[in-house]
Backbone as XML, in Angstrom:
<?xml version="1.0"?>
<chain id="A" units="angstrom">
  <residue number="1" name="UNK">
    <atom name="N" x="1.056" y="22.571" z="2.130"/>
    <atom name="CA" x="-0.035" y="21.744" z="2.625"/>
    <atom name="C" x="-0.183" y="20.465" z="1.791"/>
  </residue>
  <residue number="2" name="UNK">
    <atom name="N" x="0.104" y="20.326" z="0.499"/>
    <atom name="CA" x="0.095" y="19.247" z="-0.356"/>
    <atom name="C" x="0.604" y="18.129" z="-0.452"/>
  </residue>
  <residue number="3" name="UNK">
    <atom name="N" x="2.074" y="18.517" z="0.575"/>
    <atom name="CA" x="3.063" y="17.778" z="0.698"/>
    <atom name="C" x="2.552" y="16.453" z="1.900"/>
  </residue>
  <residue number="4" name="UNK">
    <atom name="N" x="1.773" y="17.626" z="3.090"/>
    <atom name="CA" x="1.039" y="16.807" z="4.089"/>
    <atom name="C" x="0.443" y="16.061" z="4.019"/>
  </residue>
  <residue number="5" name="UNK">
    <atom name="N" x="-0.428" y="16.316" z="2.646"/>
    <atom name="CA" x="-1.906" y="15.438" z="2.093"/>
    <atom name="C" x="-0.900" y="13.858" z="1.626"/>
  </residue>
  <residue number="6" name="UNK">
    <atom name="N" x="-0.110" y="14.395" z="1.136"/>
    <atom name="CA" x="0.631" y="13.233" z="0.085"/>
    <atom name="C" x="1.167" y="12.102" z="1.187"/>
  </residue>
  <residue number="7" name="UNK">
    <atom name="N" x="2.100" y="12.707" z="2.361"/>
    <atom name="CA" x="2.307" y="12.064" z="3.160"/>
    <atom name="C" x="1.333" y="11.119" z="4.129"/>
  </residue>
  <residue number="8" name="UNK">
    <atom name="N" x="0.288" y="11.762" z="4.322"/>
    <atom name="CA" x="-1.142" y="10.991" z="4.747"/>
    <atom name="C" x="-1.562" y="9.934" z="4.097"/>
  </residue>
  <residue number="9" name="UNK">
    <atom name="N" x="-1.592" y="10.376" z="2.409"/>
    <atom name="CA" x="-2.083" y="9.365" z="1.999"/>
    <atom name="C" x="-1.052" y="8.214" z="1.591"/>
  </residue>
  <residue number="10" name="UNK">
    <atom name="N" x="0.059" y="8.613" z="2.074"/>
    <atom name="CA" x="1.206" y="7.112" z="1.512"/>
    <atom name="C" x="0.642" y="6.606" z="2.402"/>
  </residue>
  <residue number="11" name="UNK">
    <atom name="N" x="0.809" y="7.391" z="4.096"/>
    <atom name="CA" x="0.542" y="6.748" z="5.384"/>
    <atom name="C" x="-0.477" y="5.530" z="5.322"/>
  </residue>
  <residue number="12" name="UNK">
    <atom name="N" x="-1.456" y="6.256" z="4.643"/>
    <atom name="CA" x="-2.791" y="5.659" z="4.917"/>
    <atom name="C" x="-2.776" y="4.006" z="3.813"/>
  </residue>
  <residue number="13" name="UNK">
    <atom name="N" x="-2.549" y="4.451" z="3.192"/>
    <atom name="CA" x="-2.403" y="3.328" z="2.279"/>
    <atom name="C" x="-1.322" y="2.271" z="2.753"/>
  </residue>
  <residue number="14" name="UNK">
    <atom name="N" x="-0.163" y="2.906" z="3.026"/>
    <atom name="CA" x="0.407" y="1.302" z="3.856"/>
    <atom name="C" x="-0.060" y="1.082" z="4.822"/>
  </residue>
  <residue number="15" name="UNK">
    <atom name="N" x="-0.478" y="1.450" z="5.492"/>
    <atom name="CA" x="-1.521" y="0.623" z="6.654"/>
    <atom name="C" x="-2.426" y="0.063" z="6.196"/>
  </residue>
  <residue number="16" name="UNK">
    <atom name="N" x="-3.220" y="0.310" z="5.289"/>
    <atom name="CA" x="-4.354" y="-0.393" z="4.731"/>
    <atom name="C" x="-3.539" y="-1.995" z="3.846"/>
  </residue>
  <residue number="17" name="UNK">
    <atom name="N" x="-2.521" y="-1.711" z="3.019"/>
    <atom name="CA" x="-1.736" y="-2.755" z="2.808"/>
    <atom name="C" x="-1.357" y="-3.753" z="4.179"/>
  </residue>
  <residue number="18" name="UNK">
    <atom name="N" x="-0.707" y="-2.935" z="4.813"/>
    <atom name="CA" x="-0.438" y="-3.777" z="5.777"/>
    <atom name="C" x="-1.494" y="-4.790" z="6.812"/>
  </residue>
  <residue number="19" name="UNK">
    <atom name="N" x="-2.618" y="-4.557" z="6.735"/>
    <atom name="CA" x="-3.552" y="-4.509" z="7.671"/>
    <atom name="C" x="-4.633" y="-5.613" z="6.803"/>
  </residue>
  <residue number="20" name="UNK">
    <atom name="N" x="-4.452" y="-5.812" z="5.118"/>
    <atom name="CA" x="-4.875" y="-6.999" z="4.482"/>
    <atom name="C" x="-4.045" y="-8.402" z="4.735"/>
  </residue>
  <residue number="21" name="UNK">
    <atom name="N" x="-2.257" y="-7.452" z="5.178"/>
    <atom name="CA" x="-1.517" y="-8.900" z="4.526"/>
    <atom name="C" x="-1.231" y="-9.287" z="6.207"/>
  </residue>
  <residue number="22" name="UNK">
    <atom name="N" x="-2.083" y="-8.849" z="7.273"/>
    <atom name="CA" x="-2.126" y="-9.542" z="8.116"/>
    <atom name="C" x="-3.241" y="-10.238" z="8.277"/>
  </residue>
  <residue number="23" name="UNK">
    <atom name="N" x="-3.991" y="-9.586" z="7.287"/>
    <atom name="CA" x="-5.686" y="-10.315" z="7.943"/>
    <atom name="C" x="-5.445" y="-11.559" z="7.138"/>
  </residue>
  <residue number="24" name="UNK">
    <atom name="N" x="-4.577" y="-11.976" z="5.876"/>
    <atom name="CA" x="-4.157" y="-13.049" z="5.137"/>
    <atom name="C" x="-3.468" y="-13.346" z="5.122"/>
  </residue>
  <residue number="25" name="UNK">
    <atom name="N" x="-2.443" y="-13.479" z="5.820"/>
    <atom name="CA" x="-1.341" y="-14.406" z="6.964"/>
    <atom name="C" x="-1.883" y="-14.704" z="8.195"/>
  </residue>
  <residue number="26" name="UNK">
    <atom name="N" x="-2.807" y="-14.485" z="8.855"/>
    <atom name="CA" x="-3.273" y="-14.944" z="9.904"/>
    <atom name="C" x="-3.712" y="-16.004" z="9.700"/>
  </residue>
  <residue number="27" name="UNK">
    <atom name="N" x="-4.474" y="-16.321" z="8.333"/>
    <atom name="CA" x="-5.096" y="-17.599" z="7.725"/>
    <atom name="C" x="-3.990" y="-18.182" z="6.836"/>
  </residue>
  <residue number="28" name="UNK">
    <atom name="N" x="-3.274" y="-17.569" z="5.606"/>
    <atom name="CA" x="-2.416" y="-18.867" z="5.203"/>
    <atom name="C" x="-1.472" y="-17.551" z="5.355"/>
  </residue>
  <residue number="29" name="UNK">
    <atom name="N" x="0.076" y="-17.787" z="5.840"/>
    <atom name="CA" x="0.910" y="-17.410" z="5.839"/>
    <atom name="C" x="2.143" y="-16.959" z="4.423"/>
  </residue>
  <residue number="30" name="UNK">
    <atom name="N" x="1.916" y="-17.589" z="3.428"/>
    <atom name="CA" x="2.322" y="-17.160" z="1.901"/>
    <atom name="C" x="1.660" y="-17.156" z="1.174"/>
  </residue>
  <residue number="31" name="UNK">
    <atom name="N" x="0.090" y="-16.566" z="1.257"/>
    <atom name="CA" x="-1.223" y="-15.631" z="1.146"/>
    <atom name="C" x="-0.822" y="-14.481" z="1.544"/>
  </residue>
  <residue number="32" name="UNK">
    <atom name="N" x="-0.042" y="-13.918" z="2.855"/>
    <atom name="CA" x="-0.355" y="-12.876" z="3.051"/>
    <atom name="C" x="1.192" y="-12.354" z="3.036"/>
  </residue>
  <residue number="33" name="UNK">
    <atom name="N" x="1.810" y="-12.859" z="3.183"/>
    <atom name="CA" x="3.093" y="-12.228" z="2.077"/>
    <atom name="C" x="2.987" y="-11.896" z="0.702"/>
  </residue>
  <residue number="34" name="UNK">
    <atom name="N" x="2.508" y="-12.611" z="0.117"/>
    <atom name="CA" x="2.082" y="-12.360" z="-1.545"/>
    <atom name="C" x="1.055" y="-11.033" z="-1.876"/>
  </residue>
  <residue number="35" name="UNK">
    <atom name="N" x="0.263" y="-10.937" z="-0.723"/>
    <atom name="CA" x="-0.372" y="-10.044" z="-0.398"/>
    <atom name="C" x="0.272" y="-8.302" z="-0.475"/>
  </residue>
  <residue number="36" name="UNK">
    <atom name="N" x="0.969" y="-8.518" z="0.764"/>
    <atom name="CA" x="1.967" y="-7.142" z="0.956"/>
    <atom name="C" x="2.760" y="-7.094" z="0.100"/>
  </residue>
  <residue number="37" name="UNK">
    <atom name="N" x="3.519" y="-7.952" z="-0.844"/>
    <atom name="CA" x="4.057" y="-7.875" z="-1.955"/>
    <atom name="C" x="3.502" y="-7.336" z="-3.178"/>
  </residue>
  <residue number="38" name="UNK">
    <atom name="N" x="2.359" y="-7.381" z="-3.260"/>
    <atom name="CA" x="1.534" y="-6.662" z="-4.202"/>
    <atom name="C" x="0.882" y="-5.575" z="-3.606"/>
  </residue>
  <residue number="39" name="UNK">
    <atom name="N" x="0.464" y="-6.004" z="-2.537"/>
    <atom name="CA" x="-0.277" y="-3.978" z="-1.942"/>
    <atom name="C" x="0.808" y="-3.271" z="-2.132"/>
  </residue>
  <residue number="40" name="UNK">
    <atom name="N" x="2.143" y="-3.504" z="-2.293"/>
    <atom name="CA" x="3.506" y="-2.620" z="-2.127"/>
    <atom name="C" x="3.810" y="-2.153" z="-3.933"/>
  </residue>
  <residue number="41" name="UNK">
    <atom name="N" x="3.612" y="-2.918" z="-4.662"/>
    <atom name="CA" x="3.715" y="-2.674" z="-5.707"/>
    <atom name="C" x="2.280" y="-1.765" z="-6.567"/>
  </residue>
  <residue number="42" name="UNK">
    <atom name="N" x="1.351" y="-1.994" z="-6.082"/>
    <atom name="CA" x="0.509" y="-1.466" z="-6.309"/>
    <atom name="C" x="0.592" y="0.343" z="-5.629"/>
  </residue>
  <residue number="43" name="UNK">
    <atom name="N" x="0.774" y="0.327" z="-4.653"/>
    <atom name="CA" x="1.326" y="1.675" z="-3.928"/>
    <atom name="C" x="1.992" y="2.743" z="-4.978"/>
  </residue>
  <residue number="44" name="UNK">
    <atom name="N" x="3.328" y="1.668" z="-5.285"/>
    <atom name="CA" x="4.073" y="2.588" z="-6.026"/>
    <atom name="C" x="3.366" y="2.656" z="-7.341"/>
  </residue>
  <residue number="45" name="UNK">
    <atom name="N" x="2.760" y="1.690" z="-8.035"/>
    <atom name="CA" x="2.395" y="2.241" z="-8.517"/>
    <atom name="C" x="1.152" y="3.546" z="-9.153"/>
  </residue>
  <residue number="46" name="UNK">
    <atom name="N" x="0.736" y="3.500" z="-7.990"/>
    <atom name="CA" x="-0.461" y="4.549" z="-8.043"/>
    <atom name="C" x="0.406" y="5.400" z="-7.432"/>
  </residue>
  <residue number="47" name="UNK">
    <atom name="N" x="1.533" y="5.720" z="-7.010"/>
    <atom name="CA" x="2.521" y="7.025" z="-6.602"/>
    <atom name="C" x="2.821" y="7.595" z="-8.042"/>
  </residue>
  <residue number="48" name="UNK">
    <atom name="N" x="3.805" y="6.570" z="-8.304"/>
    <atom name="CA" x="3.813" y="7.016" z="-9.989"/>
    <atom name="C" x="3.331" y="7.794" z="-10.911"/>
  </residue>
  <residue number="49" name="UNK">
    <atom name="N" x="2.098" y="7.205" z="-10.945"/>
    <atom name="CA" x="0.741" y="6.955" z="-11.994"/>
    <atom name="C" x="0.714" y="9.036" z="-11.326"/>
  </residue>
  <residue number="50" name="UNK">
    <atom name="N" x="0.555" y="9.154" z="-10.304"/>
    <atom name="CA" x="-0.280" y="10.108" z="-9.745"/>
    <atom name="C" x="1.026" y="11.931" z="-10.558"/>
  </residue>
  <residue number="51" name="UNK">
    <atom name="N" x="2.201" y="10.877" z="-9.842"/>
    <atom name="CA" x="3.707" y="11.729" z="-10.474"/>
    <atom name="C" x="3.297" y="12.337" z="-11.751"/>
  </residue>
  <residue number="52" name="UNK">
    <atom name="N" x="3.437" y="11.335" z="-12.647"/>
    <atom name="CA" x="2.952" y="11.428" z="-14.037"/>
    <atom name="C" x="2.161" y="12.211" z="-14.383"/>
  </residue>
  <residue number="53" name="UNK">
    <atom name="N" x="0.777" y="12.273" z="-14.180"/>
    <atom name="CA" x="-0.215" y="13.188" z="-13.833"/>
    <atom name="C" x="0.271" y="14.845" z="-14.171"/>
  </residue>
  <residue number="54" name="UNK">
    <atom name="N" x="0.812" y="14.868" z="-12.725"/>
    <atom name="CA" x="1.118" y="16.243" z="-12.325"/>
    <atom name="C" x="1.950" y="17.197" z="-13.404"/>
  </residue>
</chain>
């Protein structure tokens, strides 16, 4: 079941990434690339961070 949770929450989180670096490319277009470039790095790193943890 843990495995499910984990998968949800990658899910959930790149959509939420994804779903800033459109709302900031809609307005400046290398705003919201820079954007998903960091929601993406940030991802992994709270994947990591979480790895580590365990």
């Amino acid at each position: 079941m843990e495995r499910v949770t984990s998968w949800l929450d990658l899910i959930g989180m790149l959509l939420v990434v994804s779903a800033v670096a459109l709302a900031i490319g809609a307005l400046y277009l290398p705003g919201g690339v820079a954007a998903g470039g960091l929601g993406l790095l940030l991802v992994s790193w709270l994947i990591d961070r979480r790895r580590s943890t365990q």
